[in-house]
N, C-alpha and C positions, 0 to 999 in steps of 0.2 A: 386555557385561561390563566391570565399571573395571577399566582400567590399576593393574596391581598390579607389585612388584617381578618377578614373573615375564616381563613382560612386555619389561625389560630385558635380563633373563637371555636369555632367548627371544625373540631380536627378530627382524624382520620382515627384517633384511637375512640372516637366514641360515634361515629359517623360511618356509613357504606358509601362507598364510590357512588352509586346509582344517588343517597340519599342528599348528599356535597352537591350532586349535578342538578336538586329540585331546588336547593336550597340557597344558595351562592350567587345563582342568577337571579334569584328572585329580588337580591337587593339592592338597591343602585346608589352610586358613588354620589355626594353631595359634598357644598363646599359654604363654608358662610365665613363672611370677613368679620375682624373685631367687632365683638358691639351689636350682630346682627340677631335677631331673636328668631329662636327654634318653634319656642311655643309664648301665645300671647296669655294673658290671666283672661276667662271668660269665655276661649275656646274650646272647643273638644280636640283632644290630642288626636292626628289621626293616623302619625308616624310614630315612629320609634327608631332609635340610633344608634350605631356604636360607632365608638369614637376611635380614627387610625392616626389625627394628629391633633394639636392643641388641647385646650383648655376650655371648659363650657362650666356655667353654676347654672343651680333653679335660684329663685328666690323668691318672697313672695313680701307684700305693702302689709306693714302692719296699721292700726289702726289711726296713728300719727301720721302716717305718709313717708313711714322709711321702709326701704329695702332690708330685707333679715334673709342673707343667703341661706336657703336649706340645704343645698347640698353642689360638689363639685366634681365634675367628669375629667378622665384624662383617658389615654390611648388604652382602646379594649372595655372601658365603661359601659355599659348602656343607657344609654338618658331617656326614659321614659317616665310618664308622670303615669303611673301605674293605674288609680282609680277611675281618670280621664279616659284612659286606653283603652282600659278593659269594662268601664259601665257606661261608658259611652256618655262623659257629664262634662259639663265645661269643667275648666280648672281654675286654682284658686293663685294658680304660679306662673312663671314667668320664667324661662329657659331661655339661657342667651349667651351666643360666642364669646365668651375674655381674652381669646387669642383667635388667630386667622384661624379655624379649623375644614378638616377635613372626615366628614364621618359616610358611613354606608347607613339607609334609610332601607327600611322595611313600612309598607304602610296596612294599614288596618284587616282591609278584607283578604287579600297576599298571607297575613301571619294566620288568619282566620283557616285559610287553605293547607298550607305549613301544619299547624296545629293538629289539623284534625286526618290529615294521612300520613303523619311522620311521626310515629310513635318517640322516635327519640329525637325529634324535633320540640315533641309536647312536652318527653322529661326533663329536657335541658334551658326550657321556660320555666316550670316548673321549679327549679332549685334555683334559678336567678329568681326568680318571686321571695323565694325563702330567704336566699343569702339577704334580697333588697330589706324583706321584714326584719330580720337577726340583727340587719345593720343600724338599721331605725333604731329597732328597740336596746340596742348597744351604747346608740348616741343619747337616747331619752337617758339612760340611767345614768353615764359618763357624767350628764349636764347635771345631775343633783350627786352625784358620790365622788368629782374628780374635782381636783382644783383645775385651776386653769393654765396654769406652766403643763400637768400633764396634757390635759387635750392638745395644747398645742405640740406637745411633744411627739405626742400618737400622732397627726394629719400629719406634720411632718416627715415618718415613719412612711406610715401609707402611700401618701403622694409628696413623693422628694421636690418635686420640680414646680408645686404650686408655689410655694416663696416668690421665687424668679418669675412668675408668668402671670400673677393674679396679686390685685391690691389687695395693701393689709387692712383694708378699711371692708373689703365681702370678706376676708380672714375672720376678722375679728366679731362680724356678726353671726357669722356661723359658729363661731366659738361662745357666744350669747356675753362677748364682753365690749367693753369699749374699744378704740383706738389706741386710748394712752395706757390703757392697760397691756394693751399685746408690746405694744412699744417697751414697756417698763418690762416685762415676760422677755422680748428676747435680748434687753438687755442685759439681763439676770442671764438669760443663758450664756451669751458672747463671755462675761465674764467666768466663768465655771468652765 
């Protein structure tokens, strides 16, 4: 088999040859052009993703009828809407290509299998659950103790290439600021 982004994910330092060969197959290569949605608001998740090229955001309608991205995917992500996935509820978001992507798809009852005979299949869901919580509750506090030059300063840090590949207008609402604010933030930085 070629070496695919999975192969990273699932490497061989935390993996058995035998374990690679239950695991790798089981997920199949998928492709959505700009714009195309992963997951709609209202359904039950019943895939899950990692990302080997492009750009993907969640987002979700706030009660005005705007879009407030919660979160942004690049290469090696996984884009799952976590409580969808795993309690089997519709969702309250909305998961959609920003750029041509290309991800590998695992679906429901497959991770179900995974899960439950691959010991270190279970622990390496496991700590992606935890890192996904850590990260949550990282951005919850950022959003009340950081101004907003620094968050934008961190997502820049984190994911370099979102600038270039994703409007500044899902930037800015995942930032919880305006447009002319992010505007006036990297003017402030160009000049500095």
């Amino acid at each position: 088999m070629n070496e695919t982004i999975l192969h990273k994910i699932f490497s061989r330092d935390n993996f058995t040859t035998t374990e690679l060969d239950k695991i790798i197959p089981s997920f199949k290569k998928v492709e959505f052009g700009k714009k195309e949605y992963l997951l709609n608001a209202g359904k039950t998740a019943t895939y899950y993703y990692f990302v080997e090229s492009g750009y993907i955001r969640s987002f979700a309608v706030d009660v005005d009828g705007n879009d407030i991205t919660t979160g942004f995917y690049g290469r090696t992500d996984i884009v799952i809407d976590w409580p969808s996935f795993f309690l089997r509820t519709p969702t309250k978001e909305y998961t959609q290509a920003l750029t041509d992507c290309v991800c590998w798809q695992l679906g429901f009852s497959k991770f179900q299998q995974l899960f439950h005979t691959i010991e270190n299949f279970r622990e390496a869901g496991r700590t992606r659950l935890v890192s996904s919580y850590f990260e949550l509750k990282r951005k919850s506090i950022a959003m009340i103790t950081e101004p907003a030059k620094d968050r934008y300063l961190g997502l820049m840090r984190e994911k370099p290439g979102l600038v270039h590949n994703v409007s500044l207008k899902h930037i800015a609402t995942y930032l919880g600021i305006t447009d002319t604010s992010l505007s006036r933030i990297r003017k402030e930085i160009a000049k500095s």
